[in-house]
C-alpha positions as CSV (number, residue, x, y, z in Angstrom):
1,X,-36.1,-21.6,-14.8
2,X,-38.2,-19.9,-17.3
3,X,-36.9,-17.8,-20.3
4,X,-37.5,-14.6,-19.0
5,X,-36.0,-15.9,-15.2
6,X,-32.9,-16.2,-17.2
7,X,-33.3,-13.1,-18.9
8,X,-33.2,-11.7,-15.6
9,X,-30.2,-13.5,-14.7
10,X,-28.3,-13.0,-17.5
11,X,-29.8,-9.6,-18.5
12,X,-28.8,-10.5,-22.3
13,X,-30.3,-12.5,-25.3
14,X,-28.1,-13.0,-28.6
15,X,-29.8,-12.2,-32.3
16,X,-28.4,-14.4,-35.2
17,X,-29.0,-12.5,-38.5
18,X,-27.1,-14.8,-41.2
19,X,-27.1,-15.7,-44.2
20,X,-26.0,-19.3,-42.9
21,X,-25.4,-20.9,-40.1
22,X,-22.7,-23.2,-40.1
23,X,-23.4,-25.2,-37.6
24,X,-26.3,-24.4,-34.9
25,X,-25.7,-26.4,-32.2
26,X,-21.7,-25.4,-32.0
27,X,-23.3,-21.6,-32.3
28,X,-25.0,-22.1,-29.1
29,X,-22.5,-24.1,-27.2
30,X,-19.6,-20.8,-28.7
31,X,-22.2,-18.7,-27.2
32,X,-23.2,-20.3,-23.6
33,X,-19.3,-20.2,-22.9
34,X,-19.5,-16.8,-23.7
35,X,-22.3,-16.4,-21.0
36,X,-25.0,-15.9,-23.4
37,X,-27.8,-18.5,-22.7
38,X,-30.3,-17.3,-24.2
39,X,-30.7,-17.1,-28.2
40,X,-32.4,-16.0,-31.1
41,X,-31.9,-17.6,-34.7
42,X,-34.3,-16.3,-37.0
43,X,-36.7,-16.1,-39.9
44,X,-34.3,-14.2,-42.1
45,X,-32.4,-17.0,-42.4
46,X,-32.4,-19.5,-45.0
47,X,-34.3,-22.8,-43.4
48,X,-34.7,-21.8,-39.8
49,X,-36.7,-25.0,-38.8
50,X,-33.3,-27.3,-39.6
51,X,-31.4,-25.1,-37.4
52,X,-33.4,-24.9,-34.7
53,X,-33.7,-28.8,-34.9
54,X,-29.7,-28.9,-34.7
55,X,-29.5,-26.1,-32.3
56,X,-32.1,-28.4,-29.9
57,X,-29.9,-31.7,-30.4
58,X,-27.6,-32.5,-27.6
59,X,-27.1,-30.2,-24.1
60,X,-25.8,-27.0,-25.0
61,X,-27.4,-25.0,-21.9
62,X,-29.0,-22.6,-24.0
63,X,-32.6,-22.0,-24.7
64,X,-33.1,-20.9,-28.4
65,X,-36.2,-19.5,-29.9
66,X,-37.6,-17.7,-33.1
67,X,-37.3,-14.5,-34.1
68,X,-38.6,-12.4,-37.0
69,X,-41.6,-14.4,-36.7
70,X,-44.6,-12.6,-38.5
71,X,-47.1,-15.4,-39.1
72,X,-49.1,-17.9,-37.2
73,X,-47.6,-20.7,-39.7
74,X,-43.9,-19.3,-38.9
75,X,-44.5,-19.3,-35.2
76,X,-46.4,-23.5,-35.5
77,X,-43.4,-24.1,-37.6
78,X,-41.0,-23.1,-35.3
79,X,-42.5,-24.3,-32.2
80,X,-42.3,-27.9,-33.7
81,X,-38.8,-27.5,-34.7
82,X,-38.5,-26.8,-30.5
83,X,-38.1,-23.3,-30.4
84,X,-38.1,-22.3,-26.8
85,X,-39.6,-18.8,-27.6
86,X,-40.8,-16.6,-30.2
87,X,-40.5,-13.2,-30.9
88,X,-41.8,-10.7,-33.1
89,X,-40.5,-7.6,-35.6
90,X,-43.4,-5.5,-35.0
91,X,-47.6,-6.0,-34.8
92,X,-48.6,-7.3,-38.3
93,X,-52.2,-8.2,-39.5
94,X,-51.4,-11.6,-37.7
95,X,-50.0,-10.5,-34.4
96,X,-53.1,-12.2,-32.2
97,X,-52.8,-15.7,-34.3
98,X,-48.9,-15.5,-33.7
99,X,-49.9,-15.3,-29.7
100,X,-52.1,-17.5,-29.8
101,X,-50.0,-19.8,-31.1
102,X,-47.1,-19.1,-28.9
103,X,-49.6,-19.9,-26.1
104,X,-51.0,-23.1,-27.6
105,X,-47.5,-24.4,-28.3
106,X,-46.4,-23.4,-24.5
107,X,-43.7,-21.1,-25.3
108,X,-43.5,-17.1,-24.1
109,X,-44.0,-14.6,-27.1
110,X,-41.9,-11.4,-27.4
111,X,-43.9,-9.1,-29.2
112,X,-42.0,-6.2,-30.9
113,X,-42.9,-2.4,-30.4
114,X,-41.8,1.4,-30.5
115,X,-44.3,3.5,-29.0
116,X,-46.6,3.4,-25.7
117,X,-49.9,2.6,-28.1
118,X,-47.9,-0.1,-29.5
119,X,-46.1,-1.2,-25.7
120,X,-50.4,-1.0,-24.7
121,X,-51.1,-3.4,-27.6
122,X,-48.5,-6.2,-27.0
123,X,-49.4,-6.2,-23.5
124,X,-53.4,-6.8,-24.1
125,X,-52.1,-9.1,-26.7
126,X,-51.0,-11.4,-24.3
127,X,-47.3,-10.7,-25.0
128,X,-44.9,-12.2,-22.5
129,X,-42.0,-9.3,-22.8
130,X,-42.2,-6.3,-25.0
131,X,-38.8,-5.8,-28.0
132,X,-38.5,-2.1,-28.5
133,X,-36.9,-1.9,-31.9
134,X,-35.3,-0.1,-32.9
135,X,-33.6,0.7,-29.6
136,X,-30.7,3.1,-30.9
137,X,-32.3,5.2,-32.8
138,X,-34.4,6.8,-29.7
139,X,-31.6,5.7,-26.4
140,X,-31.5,4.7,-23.3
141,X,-33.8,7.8,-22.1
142,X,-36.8,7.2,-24.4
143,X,-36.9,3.2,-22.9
144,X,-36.9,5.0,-19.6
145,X,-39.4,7.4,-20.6
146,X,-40.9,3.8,-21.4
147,X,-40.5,2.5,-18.6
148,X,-43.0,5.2,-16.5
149,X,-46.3,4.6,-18.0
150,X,-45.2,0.4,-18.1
151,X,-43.4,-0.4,-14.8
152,X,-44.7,-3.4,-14.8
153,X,-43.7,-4.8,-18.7
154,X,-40.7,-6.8,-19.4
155,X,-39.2,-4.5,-21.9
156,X,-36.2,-5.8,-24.3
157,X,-34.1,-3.1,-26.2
158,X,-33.1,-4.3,-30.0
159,X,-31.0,-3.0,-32.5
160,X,-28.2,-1.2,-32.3
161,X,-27.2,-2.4,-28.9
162,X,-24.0,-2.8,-28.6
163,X,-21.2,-2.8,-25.6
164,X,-20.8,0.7,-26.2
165,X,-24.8,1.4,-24.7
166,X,-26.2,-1.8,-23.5
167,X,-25.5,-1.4,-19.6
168,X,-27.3,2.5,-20.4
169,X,-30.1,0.5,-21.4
170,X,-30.3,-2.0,-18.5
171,X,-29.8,1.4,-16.3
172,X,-32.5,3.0,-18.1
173,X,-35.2,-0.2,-16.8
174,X,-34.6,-2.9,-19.4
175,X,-35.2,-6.6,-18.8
176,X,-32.4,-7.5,-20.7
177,X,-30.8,-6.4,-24.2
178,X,-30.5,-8.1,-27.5
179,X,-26.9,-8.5,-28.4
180,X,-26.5,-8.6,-32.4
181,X,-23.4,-8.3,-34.8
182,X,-21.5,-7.2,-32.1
183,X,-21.1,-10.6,-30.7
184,X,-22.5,-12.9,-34.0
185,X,-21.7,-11.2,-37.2
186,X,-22.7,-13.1,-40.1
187,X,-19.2,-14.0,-41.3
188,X,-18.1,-15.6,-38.1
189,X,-21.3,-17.2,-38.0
190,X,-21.3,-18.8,-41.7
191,X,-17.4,-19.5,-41.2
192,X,-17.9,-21.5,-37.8
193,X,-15.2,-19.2,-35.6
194,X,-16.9,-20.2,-32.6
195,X,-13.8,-19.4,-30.6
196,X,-13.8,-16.0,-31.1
197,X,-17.9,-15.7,-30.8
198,X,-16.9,-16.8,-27.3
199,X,-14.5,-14.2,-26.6
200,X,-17.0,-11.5,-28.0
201,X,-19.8,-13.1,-26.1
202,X,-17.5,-12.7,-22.9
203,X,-16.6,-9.0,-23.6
204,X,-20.4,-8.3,-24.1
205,X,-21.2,-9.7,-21.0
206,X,-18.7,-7.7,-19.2
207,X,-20.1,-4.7,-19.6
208,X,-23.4,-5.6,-18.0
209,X,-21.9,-6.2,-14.7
C-alpha cells in the first residue's frame, strides 16, 4: 500500500514539531496504536536524520517521512536516513530540485500551497499531494472552493486542524488532514508520555469517522 493509499484509509497524517524527541521509534509505535500510521517528524527539529533512523529501526507499522523540507540537500538527507515521504512548507527557490529528488530517491513529495496559482504550481511540479497551509486561517469552505478548479489533486489541510474542524475539512474534499499539537505536543513528545499520545491519537481519529 502506498503512502497516499493509506492516507486514504486512514484520512489522517501526524506532524511532530519538537524541540526533542525522546525516543522516535516509541513515538510511532504510541502513535500507530492510536490509529495514526502515517507521520511526519521534521526539519525543525534538532537532528532529524538520527530520528528518522530510529523511527525506521524495528516494525512499528508506520510510514514516516520529512517535513519542513526546503532544500534538495534536506530532502537527499532525509531520503537516506529512510524517510518514506517528503513534504514541503511552501515553493522556495528550490522547490523543482526538492522534487526531483523526492523522485530520484523513490519517495512521494507533498508540496505545500495556499492559493490555486500555487495548487497549479505543485501540480506541474510533479507534486504527489498538495499541503494547504495554513488550513485554519481560510476553513473548510475555501479547501472546497479548492477543491472545484482541482478535483483531481490530493489536497492535505495543515495547521490548525484540530478535532474540533478536521472531519469539516475531510467533508469539504480533503485527502486526509495533518494532525499537530493536538495529538503530539512538544512536551509529551520530549517527556516520552506515549500512553497518553495514544489516547489523543484515538480521540483524533474518532472524529473522522
Amino acid at each position: 500500500m502506498t503512502t497516499l493509499d493509506l492516507l486514504r484509509t486512514d484520512r489522517v497524517l501526524s506532524v511532530v514539531r519538537a524541540p526533542e524527541i525522546g525516543d522516535a521509534r516509541d513515538l510511532c509505535s504510541a502513535l500507530v496504536a492510536g490509529g495514526i500510521h502515517v507521520i511526519e517528524l521534521t526539519f525543525t527539529t534538532p537532528d532529524l536524520p538520527r530520528h528518522l533512523e530510529r523511527a525506521a529501526s524495528g516494525d512499528t507499522g508506520a510510514v514516516v517521512g520529512a517535513g519542513t523540507v526546503q532544500t534538495a540537500a534536506q530532502a537527499r538527507t532525509a531520503v537516506e536516513a529512510g524517510a518514506q515521504f517528503l513534504v514541503t512548507p511552501g515553493q522556495g527557490p528550490e522547490a523543482a530540485a526538492v522534487v526531483a529528488a523526492a523522485q530520484a530517491g523513490g519517495v512521494p513529495i507533498v508540496l505545500g500551497a495556499l492559493t490555486p496559482s500555487e495548487v497549479m504550481t505543485a501540480v506541474a511540479l510533479g507534486a504527489d499531494a498538495v499541503k494547504i497551509f495554513p488550513a485554519h486561517q481560510f476553513g473548510p469552505k475555501y479547501l472546497k472552493d479548492l477543491s472545484g478548479p482541482f478535483p483531481g489533486v490530493a489536497l492535505v489541510p495543515s495547521g490548525g486542524v484540530n478535532a474540533g474542524n478536521a472531519r469539516a475539512f475531510l467533508d469539504a474534499g480533503a485527502l486526509a488532514v495533518s494532525a499537530g499539537t493536538d495529538v503530539v505536543s512538544p512536551t509529551d513528545v520530549a517527556d516520552g508520555q506515549w500512553a497518553g499520545i495514544t489516547e489523543k491519537a484515538k480521540a483524533f481519529c474518532a472524529v473522522l469517522q
